[in-house]
N, C-alpha and C positions, 0 to 999 in steps of 0.2 A: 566813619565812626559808628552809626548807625548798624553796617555790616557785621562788626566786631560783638559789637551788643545780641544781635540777631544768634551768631557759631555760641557765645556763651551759655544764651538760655536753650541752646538744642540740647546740648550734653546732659541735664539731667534727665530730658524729658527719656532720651535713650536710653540711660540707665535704669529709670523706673519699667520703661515696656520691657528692658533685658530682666531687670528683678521679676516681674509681671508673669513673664513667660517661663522661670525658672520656678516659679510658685505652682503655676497650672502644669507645667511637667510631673512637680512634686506630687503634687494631689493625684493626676492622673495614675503615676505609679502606687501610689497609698493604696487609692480605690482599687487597682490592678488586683495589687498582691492583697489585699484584704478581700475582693471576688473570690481570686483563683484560692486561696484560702479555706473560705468557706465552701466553694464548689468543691474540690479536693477533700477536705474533711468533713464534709457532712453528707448526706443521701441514705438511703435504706438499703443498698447493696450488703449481701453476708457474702464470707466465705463460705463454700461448702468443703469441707474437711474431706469429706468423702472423696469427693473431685480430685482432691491434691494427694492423696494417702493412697488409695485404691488406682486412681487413674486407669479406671477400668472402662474398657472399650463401648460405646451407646450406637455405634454404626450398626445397621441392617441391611445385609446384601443375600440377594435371593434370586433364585436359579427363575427360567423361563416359565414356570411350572410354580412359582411362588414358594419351593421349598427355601428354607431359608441356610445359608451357606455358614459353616463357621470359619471364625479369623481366623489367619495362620498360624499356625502354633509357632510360640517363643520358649526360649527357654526361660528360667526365672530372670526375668529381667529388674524388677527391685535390689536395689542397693542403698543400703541405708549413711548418712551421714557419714557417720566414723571409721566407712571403707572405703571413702573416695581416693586414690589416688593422689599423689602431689599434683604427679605429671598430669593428669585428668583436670584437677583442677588450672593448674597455671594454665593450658593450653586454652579451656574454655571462657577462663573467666578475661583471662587476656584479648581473645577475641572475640568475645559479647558483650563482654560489661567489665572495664578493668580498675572501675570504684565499688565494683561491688560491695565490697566488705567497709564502705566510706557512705554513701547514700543510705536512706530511708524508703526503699522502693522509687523514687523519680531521682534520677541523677540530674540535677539543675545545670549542673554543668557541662554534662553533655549535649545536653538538651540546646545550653544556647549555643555551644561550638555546632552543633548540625544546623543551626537558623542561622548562623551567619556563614557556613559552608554553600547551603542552600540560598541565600540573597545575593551573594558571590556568584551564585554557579546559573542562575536565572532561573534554578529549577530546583525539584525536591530530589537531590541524591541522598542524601542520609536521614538517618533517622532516631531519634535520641533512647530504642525501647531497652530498659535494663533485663536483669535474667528476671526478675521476679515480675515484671510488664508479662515478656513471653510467657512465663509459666500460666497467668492469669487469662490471657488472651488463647494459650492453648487448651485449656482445661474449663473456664469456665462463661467464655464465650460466643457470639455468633459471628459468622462474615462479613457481617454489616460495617460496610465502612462510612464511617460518619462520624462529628464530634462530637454525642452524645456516647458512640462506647468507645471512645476513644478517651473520653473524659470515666467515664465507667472501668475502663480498664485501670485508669491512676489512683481511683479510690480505693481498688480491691487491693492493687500491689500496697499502697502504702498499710491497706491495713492489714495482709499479707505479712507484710515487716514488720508488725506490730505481735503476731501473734505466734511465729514464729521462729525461730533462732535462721542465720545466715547458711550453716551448714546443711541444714535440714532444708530450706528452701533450694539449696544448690542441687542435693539429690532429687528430690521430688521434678525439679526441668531435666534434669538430665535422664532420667527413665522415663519421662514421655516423649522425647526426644524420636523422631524417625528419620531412620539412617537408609533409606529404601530398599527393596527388595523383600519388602514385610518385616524388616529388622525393627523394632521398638526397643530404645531405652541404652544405653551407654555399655550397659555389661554386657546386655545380648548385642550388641555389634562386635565388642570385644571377640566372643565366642565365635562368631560368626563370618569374620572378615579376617581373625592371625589364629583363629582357634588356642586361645589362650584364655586364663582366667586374669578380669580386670586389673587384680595385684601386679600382675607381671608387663601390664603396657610400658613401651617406652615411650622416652620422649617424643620419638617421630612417630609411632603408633598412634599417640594422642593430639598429636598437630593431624594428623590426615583423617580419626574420629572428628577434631572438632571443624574441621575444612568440609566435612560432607555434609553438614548438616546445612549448607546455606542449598543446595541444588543436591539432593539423595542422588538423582538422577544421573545429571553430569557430573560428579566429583566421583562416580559409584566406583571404588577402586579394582573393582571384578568386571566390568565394562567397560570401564573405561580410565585405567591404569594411568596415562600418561598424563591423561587430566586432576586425578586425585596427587600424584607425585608434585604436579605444578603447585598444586594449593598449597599442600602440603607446606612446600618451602614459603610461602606468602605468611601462613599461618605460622611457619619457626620466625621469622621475622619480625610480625608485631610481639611474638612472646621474649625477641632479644630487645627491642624496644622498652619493651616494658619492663622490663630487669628480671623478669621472669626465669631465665636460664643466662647461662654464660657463656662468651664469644667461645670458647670449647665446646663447649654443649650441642649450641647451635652448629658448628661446625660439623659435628660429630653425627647431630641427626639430618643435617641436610646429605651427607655423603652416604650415610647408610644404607645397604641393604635390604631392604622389603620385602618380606615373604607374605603374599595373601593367600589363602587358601582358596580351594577352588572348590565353591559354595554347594552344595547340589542337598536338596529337602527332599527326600523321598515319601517324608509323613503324611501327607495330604495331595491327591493329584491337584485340587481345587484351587491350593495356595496362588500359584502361579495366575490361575485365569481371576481369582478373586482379588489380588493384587491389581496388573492391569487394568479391573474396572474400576477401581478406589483411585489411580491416580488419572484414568480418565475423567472421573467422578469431583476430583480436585479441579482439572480445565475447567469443565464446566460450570461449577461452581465461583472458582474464585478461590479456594480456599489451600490452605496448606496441610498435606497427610497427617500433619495434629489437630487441627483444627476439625477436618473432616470425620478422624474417627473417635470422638468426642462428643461429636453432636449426632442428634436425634435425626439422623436423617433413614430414609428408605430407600436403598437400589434395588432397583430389579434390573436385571442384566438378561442376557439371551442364552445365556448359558442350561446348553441342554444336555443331559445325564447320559442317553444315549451317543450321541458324539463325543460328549469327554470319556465314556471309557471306550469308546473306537479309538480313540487318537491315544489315550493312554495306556493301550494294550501293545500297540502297533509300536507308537515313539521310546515306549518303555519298552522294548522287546530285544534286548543285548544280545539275542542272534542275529539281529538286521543290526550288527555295527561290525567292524572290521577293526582291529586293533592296529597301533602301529607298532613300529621294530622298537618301542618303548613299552610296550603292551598297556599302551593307555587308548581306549575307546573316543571317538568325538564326541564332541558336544551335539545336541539333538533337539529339534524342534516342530513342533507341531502345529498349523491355525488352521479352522475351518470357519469360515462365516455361511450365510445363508444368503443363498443369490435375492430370494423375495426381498425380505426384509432389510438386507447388508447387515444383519445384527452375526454377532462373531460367536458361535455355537459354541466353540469348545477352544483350551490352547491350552498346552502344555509344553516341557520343557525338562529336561535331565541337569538345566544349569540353569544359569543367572540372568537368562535370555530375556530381554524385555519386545514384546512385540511394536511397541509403539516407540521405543526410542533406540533400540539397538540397531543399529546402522552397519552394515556389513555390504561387501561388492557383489554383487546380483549376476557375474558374467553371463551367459547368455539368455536366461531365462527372460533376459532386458531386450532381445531382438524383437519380437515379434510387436510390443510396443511403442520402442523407440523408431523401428524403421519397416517392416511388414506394413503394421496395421496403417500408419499413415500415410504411404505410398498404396496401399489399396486405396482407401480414402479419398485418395490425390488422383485414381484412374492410370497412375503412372506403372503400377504393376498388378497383374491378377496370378492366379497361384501356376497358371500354364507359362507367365513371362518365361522366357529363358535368359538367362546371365552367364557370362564368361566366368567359369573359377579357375583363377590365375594369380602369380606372384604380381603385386599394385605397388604401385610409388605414389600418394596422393599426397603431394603436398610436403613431403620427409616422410608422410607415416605410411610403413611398410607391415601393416600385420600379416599374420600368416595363419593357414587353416592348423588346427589341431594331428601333429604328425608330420609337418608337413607335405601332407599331398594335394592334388589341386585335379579338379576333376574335368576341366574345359566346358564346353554348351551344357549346364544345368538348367533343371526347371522353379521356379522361387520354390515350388513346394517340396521338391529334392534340396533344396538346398536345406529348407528350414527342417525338414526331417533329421538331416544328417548334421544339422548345426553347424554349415561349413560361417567362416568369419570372413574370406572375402565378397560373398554377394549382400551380404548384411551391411559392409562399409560402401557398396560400390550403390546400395538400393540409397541410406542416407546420404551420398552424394548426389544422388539421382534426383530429391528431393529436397535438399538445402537439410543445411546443421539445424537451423532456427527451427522450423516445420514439424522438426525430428523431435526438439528438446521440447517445444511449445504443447506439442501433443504430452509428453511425456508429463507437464505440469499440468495438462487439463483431467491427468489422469490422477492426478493425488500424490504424483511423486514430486519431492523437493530435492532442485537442480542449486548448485553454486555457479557462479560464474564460468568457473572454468572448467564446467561441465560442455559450454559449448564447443566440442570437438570431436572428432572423427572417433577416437579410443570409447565413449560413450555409447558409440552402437554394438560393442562387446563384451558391455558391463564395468571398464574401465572408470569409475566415477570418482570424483574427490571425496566424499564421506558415502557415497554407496545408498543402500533403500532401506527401509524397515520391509518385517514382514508383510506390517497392515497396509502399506505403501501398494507393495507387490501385489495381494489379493485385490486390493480394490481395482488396479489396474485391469486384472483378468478378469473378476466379478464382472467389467464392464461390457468383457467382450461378450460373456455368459450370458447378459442380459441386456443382448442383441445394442449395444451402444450405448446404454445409459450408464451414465457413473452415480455410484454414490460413497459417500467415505463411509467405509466401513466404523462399526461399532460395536461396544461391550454395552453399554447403557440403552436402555430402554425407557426408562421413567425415575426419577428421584421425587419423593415427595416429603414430607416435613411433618413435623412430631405430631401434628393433627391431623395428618390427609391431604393437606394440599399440596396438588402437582408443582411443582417449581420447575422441572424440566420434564418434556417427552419429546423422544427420538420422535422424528419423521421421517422417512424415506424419501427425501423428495432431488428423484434421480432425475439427472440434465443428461440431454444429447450431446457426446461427442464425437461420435460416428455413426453412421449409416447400420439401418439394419440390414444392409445387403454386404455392406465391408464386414460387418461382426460375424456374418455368417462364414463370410469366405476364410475369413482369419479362425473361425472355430473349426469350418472342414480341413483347413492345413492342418494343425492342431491335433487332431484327430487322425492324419497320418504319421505324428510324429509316435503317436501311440500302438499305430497296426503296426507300421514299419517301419521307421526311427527310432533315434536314442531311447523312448521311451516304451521298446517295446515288452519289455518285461511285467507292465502292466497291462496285456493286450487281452489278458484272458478274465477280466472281471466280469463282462457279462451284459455291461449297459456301456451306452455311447461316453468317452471321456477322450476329452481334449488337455493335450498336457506341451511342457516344454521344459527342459533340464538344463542344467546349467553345472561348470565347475568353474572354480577357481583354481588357479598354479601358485605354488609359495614361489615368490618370484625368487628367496635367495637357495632355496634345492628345490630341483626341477621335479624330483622323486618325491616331493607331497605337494599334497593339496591344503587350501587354509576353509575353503568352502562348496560345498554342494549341493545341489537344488533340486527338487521334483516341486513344479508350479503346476496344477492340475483342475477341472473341472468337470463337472457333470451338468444338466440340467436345474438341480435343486443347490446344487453348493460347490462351491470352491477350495481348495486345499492345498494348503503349502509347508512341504517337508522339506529341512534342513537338516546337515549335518555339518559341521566346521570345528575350528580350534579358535571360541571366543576369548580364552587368554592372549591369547599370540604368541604363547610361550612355545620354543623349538620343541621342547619334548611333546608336546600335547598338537603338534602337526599331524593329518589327517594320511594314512597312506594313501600311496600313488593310485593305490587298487580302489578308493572310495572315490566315487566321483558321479555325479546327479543321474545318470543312468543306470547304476547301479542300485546300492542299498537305499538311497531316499527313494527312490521310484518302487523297490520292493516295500519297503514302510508306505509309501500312500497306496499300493494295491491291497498291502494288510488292512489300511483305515477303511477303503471304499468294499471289502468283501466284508466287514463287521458294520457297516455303519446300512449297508444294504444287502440285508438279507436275504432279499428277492429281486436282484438287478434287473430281471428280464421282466418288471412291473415298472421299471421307471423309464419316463417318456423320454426321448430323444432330443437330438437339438433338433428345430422347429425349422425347416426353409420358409423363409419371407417371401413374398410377392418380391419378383423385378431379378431371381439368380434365375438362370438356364443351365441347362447341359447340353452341353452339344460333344460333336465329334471332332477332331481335329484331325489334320490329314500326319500322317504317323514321319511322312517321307520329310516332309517341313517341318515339325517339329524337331526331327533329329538334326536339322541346316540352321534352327535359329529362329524358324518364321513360324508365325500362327497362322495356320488357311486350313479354312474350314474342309471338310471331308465332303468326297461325294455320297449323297445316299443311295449309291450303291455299293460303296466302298466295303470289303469284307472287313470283319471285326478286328484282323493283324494288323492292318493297315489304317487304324485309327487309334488316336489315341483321344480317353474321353475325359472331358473336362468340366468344372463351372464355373462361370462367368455371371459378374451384375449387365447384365441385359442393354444399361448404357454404355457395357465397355468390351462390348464382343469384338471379332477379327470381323471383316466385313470380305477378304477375298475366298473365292471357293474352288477347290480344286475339281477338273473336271477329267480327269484320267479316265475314270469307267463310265461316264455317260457314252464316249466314241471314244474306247482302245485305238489307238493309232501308231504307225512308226513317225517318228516326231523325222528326221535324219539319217540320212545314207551317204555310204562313200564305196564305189567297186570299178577294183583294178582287175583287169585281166593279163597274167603274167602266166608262159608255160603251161595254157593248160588247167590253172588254176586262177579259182574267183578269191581275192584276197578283198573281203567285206567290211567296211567298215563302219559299225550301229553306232549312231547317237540316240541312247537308249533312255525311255522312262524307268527307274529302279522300282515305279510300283507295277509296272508287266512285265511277263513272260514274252519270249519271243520262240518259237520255232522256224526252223531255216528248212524248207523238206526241196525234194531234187526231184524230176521228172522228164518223159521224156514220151515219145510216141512207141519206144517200143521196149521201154522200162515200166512198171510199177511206181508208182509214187512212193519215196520213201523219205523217210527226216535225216537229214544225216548232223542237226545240232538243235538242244532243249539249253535253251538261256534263260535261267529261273535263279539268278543271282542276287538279282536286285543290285546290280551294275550299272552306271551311269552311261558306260561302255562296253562294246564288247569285239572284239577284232578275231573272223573267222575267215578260216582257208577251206576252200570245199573246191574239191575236183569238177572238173567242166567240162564237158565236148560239146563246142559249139556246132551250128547247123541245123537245115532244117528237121534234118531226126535226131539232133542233140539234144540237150539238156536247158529245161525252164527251173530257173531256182527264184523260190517264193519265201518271202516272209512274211510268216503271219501272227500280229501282239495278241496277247488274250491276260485273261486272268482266272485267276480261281476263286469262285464264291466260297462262302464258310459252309458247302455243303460240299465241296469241292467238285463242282458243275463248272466245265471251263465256258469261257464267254468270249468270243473270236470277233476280234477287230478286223477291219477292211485288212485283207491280205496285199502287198506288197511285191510287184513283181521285180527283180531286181536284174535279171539276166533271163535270153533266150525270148 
């Protein structure tokens, strides 16, 4: 009974703590939304009119030299309310903010479907910012991320919405808008990306506008086509979602046709390298290309006046291009950094070419890199190794040299002159894949997984290298093993002076100063007398490596070409290719990296050095040697050192890291000798038979008590053998037949070894 009594009086006391707790919920939300209230509508934040109307550029970017650089010229990018497009609009507002024309500046509702996507998801994916957030946060804030302008940013938008009309606020985001490639503002992408006036966009036009603006970069539909087309269709999706357009519509623009134009700004050489250090300027930062050029910041960049117009005389120079059977010219590119600093002097470009994100296949200009330099490194090869060049089966993968010809016992340094492809796959086998790729990452280049393979040692890569990738790699060898990543940025500092960033140079060892040198002296024969010989005649020391690519579907073009080069003071990497991928704009057969890129960086390096025969050389380190090698061994395979008496034909000269010399020595001319003999006597005749040294001469002479001495055979072949019949009369007033080896010094003084009596 008792029990009974006890269950009755619990029930209210529950009901009161459930009322209890439903009252302090209440109150909590009251005070909540009467906070956020008051935080929300009150503070002393303004609009500045000016900021949202003009949206005129506050960035400062300035040459090495402090001159100060101007922004890329746009066309009239304003466009006012009442010219917006439908299509412009559905396609944007649908994928930015599809209450726009419903909210007061904070869309509540989005706000809480992104917190409770985000407490679902364990993490922050979404984010609830409307167009009038973005416009606010583009225009008239800083990078600081914190809750303070983040609460800043909601006071402006709402009162933003307060002051004026939804139309008006749609234009003013959408012309500060950056669409990359220096493009500002919704009309100027128009103009700039279908060369059309904004009236005439269509629907998929404005679905692949409003898809680039999350990544300029990756969606950039002149870079990177396949990627803008992807979005593209993401973006007709959320607009059929949102009743935006009709399953016709959508259908209609997902299937269409795309024509983008194929970009090229000849108005300013500047653009292109002043671009590049704004969106490096962005990395560094934190911030997004509106944001950055908005605010009061300062760059100074390494950009120097006399190497951009080296590079821009040279790259810009339409007699160094070769047309194709379409009579379209390649695409063209230029970078030079500065070996001291690693700062990036100059770059230019005849297209859309981003040096920091455009990713193209590097074919051989990747050897010396991927598989040279760290098999020198590794002691596994020096530039005298010799390697078989022959048709390989390693594993399935059968490359082949260029032509298919194959040249048998080469030397590494003949090989990499001649850029043959099997000692390059046969050196990274020599060496393991890993060793190969690992170096390649320590060098600044980024590998995908299934870069680890044999096709890799001849450029064959899944997304390929940037330029800035490439130079930093050779930069490293230039400065004898040290890396550093190259750069446009020098110092940013802030609307009062203070530094916020400054480059440092601070380069790490990746290899030996003894392997950089070796790897720089090959290098430097690719340029006396390899691929790269057409720049042989500049005047100062330069090490270089060329590269082409093949269209893999007609064999009769190329998609890219390469002169990768250096001197003492700086590095240079000239390209030419077909950055659309479109068939018409394929590179002829006839362009390819020992051609017209290698005449374009001899144009850079004779304007860029005036007086080549004043600049210093590559520097030998302590720990290389030269020695001689014996000429007869190196044509069989082996390295053995020379004797020093050995005359100058019968050496071949070479250098070595001092830890990685041959250790045996030929001893041929210290004691000429006949090494073997074989003699039949048949009829009267001595049939002889020499096992001969090919670096001596041998002489055979006859005599006799009541003849003259005479020779009757000069064996000066350089035959391993030699089989001689010489008449005989034996007895004691017959015939003594002698051989005697000798050789000729390089005065041609012969030098007689122990004589050889073989008969009589």
């Amino acid at each position: 009974m008792k029990e009974n009594i006890y269950k009755k009086n619990k029930r209210p006391l529950l009901i009161k703590i459930f009322i209890g707790l439903i009252i302090a919920l209440l109150t909590v939300c009251i005070v909540g939304v009467l906070s956020a209230v008051c935080i929300l509508y009150t503070g002393s934040e303004k609009i500045d009119a000016d900021k949202l109307m003009s949206a005129n550029a506050r960035i400062t970017v300035r040459n090495t030299h402090g001159g100060e650089l101007s922004l890329p010229a746009t066309y009239d990018r304003n466009i006012s309310a009442q010219d917006i497009p439908e299509n412009i609009k559905k396609a944007f507002i649908s994928l930015e903010d599809k209450r726009f024309y419903k909210h007061h500046g904070l869309d509540y509702v989005r706000i809480g479907g992104a917190m409770m996507h985000n407490v679902s998801a364990g993490k922050m994916k979404e984010g609830g910012s409307t167009i009038s957030q973005q416009l606010i946060k583009n225009t008239h804030l800083s990078s600081e991320k914190s809750f303070n302008r983040k609460i800043e940013e909601a006071r402006l938008a709402i009162q933003l919405e307060r002051q004026y009309e939804k139309d008006d606020i749609l234009a003013m985001y959408l012309n500060v808008l950056y669409f990359g490639s220096g493009v500002y503002g919704v009309k100027n992408a128009s103009r700039v990306f279908f060369d059309k006036d904004i009236s005439q966009i269509s629907i998929a036009e404005s679905a692949i506008l409003a898809g680039i603006v999350k990544s300029p970069t990756k969606y950039n539909p002149i870079n990177n086509y396949d990627n803008c087309m992807d979005r593209k269709d993401v973006v007709l999706g959320v607009m059929l979602k949102c009743d935006a357009i009709s399953d016709d519509e959508y259908n209609e623009a997902k299937n269409c046709n795309i024509t983008i134009k194929k970009y090229v700004n000849e108005n300013n050489s500047a653009d292109k390298y002043l671009i590049s250090a704004m969106e490096e300027s962005c990395e560094i930062l934190g911030l997004t290309m509106q944001q950055l050029v908005y605010a009061d910041y300062t760059i100074d960049t390494y950009m120097d006046n006399n190497a951009m117009n080296a590079l821009t005389l040279s790259v810009g120079n339409k007699a160094l291009y070769i047309a194709n059977e379409q009579g379209n010219i390649p695409d063209g590119m230029g970078i030079i950094a500065d070996n001291t600093t690693c700062g990036i002097k100059a770059f230019y470009a005849n297209c859309d070419y981003s040096p920091r994100t455009t990713r193209r296949q590097p074919a051989s200009t990747i050897k010396p890199l991927a598989c040279y330099l760290p098999a020198i490194e590794q002691g596994v090869i020096s530039p005298a190794s010799i390697i078989k060049d022959e048709a390989i089966d390693i594993g399935g993968y059968s490359p082949q040299n260029y032509g298919g010809e194959y040249y048998g016992n080469v030397s590494a340094r003949f090989a990499l002159e001649k850029s043959l492809n099997i000692p390059a796959v046969k050196i990274m086998d020599s060496i393991g894949i890993d060793l190969s790729c690992e170096m390649l990452k320590a060098l600044g280049i980024q590998l995908d997984a299934k870069d680890y393979n044999y096709s890799t040692a001849l450029g064959g890569m899944t997304y390929g290298v940037t330029a800035t990738e490439l130079i930093g790699g050779y930069m490293t060898i230039a400065n004898g093993g040290l890396y550093a990543r190259p750069t446009f940025i020098k110092k940013i500092t802030d609307s009062v002076g203070n530094v916020i960033y400054q480059h440092i140079c601070d380069k790490k060892r990746i290899v030996s100063p003894q392997s950089a040198y070796l790897m720089t002296d090959m290098l430097s024969g690719v340029v006396k007398q390899g691929t790269a010989i057409k720049m042989s005649d500049i005047g100062c020391d330069i090490a270089a490596k060329t590269g082409t690519v093949a269209c893999k579907s007609d064999s009769q073009y190329n998609t890219d070409a390469y002169n990768i080069s250096y001197s003492s003071s700086d590095t240079l990497a000239v390209w030419q290719g077909n950055l659309c991928g479109k068939a018409e704009y394929m590179l002829s057969g006839k362009v390819t990296g020992g051609g017209c890129p290698t005449l374009i960086a001899a144009s850079v390096y004779r304007q860029l050095y005036h007086d080549a025969s004043s600049l210093s050389g590559f520097s030998m380190p302590d720990g290389i040697a030269q020695v001689n090698l014996d000429k007869v061994s190196y044509d069989e395979g082996e390295l053995i050192l020379a004797s020093e008496l050995a005359p100058q034909r019968s050496v071949v000269t070479e250098i070595f890291n001092t830890s990685n010399m041959p250790m045996l020595k030929d001893t041929t001319y210290d004691n000429p000798c006949l090494n073997n003999y074989n003699v039949i006597l048949e009829n009267d005749v001595l049939h002889i038979d020499i096992e001969a040294n090919p670096r001596l001469n041998y002489r055979i002479i006859k005599q006799s008590l009541l003849t003259r001495q005479q020779a009757v055979a000069e064996l000066n072949s350089g035959e391993k053998q030699y089989i001689v019949d010489v008449e005989y009369t034996p007895g004691f007033f017959g015939d003594k037949v002698i051989i005697i080896p000798y050789y000729l010094d390089d005065d041609n003084i012969e030098h007689i070894g122990y004589p050889v009596h073989v008969a009589g």
